[in-house]
NUSE-806697 format. One line per field, with one value per residue (C-alpha): z, x, y; residue number from 1; residue in three letters. Coordinates in steps of 0.25 Angstrom, whole numbers, plus 2048, in hexadecimal, padded with zeros to 3 digits. Each point is the difference from the previous one (the first is absolute). Example, Ala and Ser with C-alpha at 12.3 -4.5 7.8 and 13.67 -1.06 7.14 Angstrom:
w <- c(81F 7FE)
u <- c(831 806)
v <- c(7EE 80E)
resi <- c(1 2)
resn <- c(Ala Ser)
# end
This chain:
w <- c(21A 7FE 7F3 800 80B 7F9 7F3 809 806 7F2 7FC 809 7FD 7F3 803 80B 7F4 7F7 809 803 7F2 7FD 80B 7FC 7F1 805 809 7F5 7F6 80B 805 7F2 7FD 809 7FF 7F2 804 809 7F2 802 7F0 800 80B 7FB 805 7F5 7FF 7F4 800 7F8 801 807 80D 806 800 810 803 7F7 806 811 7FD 7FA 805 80E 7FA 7F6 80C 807 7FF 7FB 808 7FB 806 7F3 7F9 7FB 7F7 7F8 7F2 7FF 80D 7FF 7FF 7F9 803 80F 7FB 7FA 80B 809 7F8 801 80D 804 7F7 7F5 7F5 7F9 7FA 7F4 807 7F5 802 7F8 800 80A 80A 7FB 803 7F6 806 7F9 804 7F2 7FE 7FB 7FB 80F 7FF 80E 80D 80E 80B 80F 80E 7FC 7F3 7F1 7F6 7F1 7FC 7F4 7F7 807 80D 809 806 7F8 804 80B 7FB 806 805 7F6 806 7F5 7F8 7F0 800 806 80E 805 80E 808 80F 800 807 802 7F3 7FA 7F5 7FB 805 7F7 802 7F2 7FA 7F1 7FC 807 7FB 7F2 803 806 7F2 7F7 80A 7FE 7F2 7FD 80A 7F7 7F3 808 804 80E 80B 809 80E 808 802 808 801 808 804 7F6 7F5 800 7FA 803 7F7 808 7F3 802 7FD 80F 7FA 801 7F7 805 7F9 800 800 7F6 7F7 7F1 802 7F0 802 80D 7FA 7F3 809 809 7F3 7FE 80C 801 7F2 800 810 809 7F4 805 810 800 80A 80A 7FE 80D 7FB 7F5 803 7F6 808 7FB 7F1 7F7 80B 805 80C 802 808 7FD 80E 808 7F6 7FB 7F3 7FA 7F1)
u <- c(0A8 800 803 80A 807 800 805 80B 803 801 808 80A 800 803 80B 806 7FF 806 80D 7FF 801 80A 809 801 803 80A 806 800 808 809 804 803 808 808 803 802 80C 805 7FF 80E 801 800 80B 80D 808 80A 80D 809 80D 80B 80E 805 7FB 7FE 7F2 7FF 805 7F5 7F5 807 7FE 7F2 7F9 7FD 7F8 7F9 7FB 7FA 7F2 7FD 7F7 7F3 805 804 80B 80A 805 7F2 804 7F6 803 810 807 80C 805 800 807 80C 802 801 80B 807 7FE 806 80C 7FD 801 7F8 7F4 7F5 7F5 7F5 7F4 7FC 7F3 7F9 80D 80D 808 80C 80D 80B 80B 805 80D 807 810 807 806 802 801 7FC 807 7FA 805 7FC 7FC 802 7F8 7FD 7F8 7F5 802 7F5 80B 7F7 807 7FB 809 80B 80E 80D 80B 809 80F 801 7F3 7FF 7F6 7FE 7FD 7F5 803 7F3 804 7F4 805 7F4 7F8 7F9 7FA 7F5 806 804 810 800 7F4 7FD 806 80C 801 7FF 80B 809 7FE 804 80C 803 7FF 809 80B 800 803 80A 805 7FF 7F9 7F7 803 7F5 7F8 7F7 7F7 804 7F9 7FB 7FE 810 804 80F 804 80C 808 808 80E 7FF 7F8 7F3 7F6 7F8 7F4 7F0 7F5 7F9 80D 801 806 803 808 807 806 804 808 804 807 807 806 806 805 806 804 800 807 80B 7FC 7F3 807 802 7F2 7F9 7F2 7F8 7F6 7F7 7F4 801 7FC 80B 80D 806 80A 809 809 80D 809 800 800 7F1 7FD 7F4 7FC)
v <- c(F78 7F2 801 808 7F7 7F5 806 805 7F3 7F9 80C 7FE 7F0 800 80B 7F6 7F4 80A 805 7F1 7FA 80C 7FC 7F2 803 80B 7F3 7F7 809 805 7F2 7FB 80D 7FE 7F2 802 809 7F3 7F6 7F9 800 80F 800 805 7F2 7FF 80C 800 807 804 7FB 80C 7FF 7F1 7FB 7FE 80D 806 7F7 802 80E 7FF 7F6 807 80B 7F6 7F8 80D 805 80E 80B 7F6 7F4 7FA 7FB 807 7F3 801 802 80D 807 7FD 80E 7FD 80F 7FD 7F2 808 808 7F6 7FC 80B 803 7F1 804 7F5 80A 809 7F6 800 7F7 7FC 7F6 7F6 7FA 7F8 7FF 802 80C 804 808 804 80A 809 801 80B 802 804 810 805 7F8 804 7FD 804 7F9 7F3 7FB 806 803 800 80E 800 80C 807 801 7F5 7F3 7F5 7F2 7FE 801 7F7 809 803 802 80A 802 7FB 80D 80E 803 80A 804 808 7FE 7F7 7F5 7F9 801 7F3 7F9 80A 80D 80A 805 809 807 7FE 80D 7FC 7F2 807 809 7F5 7F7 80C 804 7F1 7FF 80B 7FA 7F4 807 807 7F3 804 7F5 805 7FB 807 80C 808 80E 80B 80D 809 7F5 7FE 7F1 7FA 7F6 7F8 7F6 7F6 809 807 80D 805 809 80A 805 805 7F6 80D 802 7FC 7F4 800 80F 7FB 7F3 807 80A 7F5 7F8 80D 804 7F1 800 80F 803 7F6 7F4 7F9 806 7F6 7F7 80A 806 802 806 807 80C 804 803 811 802 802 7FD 7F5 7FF 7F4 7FB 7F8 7FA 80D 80A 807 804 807 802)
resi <- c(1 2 3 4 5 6 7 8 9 10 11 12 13 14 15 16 17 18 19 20 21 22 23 24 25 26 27 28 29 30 31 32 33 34 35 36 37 38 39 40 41 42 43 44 45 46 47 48 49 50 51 52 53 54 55 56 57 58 59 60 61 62 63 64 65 66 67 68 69 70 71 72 73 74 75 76 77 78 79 80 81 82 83 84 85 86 87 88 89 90 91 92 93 94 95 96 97 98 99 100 101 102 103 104 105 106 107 108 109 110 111 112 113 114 115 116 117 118 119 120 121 122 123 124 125 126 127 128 129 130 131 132 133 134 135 136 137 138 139 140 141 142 143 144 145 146 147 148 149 150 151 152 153 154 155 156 157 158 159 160 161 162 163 164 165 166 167 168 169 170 171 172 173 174 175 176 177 178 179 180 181 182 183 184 185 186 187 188 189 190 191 192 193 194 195 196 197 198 199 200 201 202 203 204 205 206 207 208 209 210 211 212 213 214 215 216 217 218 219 220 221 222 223 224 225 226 227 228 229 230 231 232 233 234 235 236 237 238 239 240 241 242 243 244 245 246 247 248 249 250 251 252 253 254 255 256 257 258 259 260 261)
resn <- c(Unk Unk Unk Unk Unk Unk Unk Unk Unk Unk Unk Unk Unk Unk Unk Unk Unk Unk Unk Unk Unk Unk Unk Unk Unk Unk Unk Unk Unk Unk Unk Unk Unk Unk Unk Unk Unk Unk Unk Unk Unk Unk Unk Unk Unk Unk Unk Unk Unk Unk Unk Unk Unk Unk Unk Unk Unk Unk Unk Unk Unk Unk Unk Unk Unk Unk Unk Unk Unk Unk Unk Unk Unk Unk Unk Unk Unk Unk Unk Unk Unk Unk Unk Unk Unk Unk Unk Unk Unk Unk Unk Unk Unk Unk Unk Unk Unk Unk Unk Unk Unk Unk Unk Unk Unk Unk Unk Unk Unk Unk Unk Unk Unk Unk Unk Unk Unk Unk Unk Unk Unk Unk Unk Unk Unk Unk Unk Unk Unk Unk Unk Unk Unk Unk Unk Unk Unk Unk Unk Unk Unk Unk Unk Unk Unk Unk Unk Unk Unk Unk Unk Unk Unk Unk Unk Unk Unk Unk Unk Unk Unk Unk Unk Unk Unk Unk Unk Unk Unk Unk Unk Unk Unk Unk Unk Unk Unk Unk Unk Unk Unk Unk Unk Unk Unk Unk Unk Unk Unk Unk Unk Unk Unk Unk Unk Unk Unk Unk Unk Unk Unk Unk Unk Unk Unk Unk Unk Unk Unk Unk Unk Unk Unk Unk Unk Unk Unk Unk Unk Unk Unk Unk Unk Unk Unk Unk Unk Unk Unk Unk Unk Unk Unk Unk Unk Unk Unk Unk Unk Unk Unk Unk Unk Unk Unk Unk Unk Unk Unk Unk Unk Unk Unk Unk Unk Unk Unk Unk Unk Unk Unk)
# end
């Protein structure tokens, strides 16, 4: 029995010496981890922008979430834990713009805001809007007294940078509709989706186009050509509207008086 005792009691010394020695390596590599995630020259201190947005509005609308801690009590401004996803949409939520954010190493943080050649404008309560040509708002607009470019109306009068006012497919619809205006020589002024996929084309000559998100837009602008050059001539001044929502008719209407072809 004294044996045995013994050899138990030596046991459970070297497991105590073992858990010991563990905890103090285990200390050891967790405390120097940690403070490796705290090295000043892997903090991200140094914010390049382009020359579209200002540089201190970029960095008044960072900075606060650089300065935070994440869920582990460590900074989100370390060059290896810094999300630059959760960077660009702070942007966007801020209303700075949409944002590419990259990081270059040890502590520098790259933004730059892409640019692309406005086509529709946004307009809601307060501010206006430039739309990509995926249909998101990408950079605030000035209020045009009358707009260089087309309009999309949505009754969203409170939409802001980052929300989408058209879907791709429409975007896509808009810019061929757009397209085809032009070779018409016919500006746009604005337009808008209805019920049941229908699309109103308002121009600039006090006459609007109405047509399906779905038709062929090649077959509808081919008739359209026609019914200006053969019916409506010399009436395109008193024009009111253009329907050419049902396959192979159009209807239209001149000052008070409706036609149909």
């Amino acid at each position: 029995m004294g044996i045995q005792s013994h050899r138990k009691q030596r046991i459970r010394r070297e497991f105590k010496e073992r858990t010991k020695r563990f905890s103090l390596v285990f200390a050891f590599v967790f405390g120097v981890s940690w403070g490796f995630f705290w090295l000043p020259w892997l903090r991200i201190s140094q914010i390049n922008a382009d020359d579209f947005v200002s540089k201190s509005e970029v960095e008044s609308a960072v900075n606060p979430y650089l300065a935070s801690l994440n869920a582990f009590w460590l900074p989100n401004n370390n060059f290896f834990l810094l999300q630059t996803a959760k960077l660009e949409n702070v942007l966007k939520e801020k209303g700075i713009g949409l944002a590419v954010a990259q990081k270059a190493f040890p502590k520098t943080l790259n933004i730059k805001f892409p640019q692309t050649e406005p086509w529709l404008i946004h307009c809601g309560s307060m501010d206006c809007f430039y739309v990509s040509e995926t249909g998101f708002l990408a950079d605030r607009a000035p209020k045009f007294s009358e707009s260089p470019i087309p309009q999309i109306i949505t009754g969203n009068s409170n939409a802001k940078i980052g929300d989408g006012v058209v879907s791709p497919s429409e975007a896509l619809t808009l810019r061929k509709v757009f397209q085809k205006m032009k070779r018409l020589n016919i500006s746009v002024t604005s337009a808008s989706f209805g019920k049941n996929a229908e699309v109103k084309i308002i121009t600039n000559e006090n006459w609007y186009l109405l047509i399906l998100e779905n038709s062929d837009i090649e077959k509808v602008f081919g008739d359209l050509k026609l019914l200006m050059d053969q019916k409506i001539k010399e009436d395109r001044a008193r024009l009111e509207y253009i329907d050419m929502r049902y396959e192979n008719k159009a209807f239209y209407k001149l000052g008070s008086r409706l036609d149909s072809v």
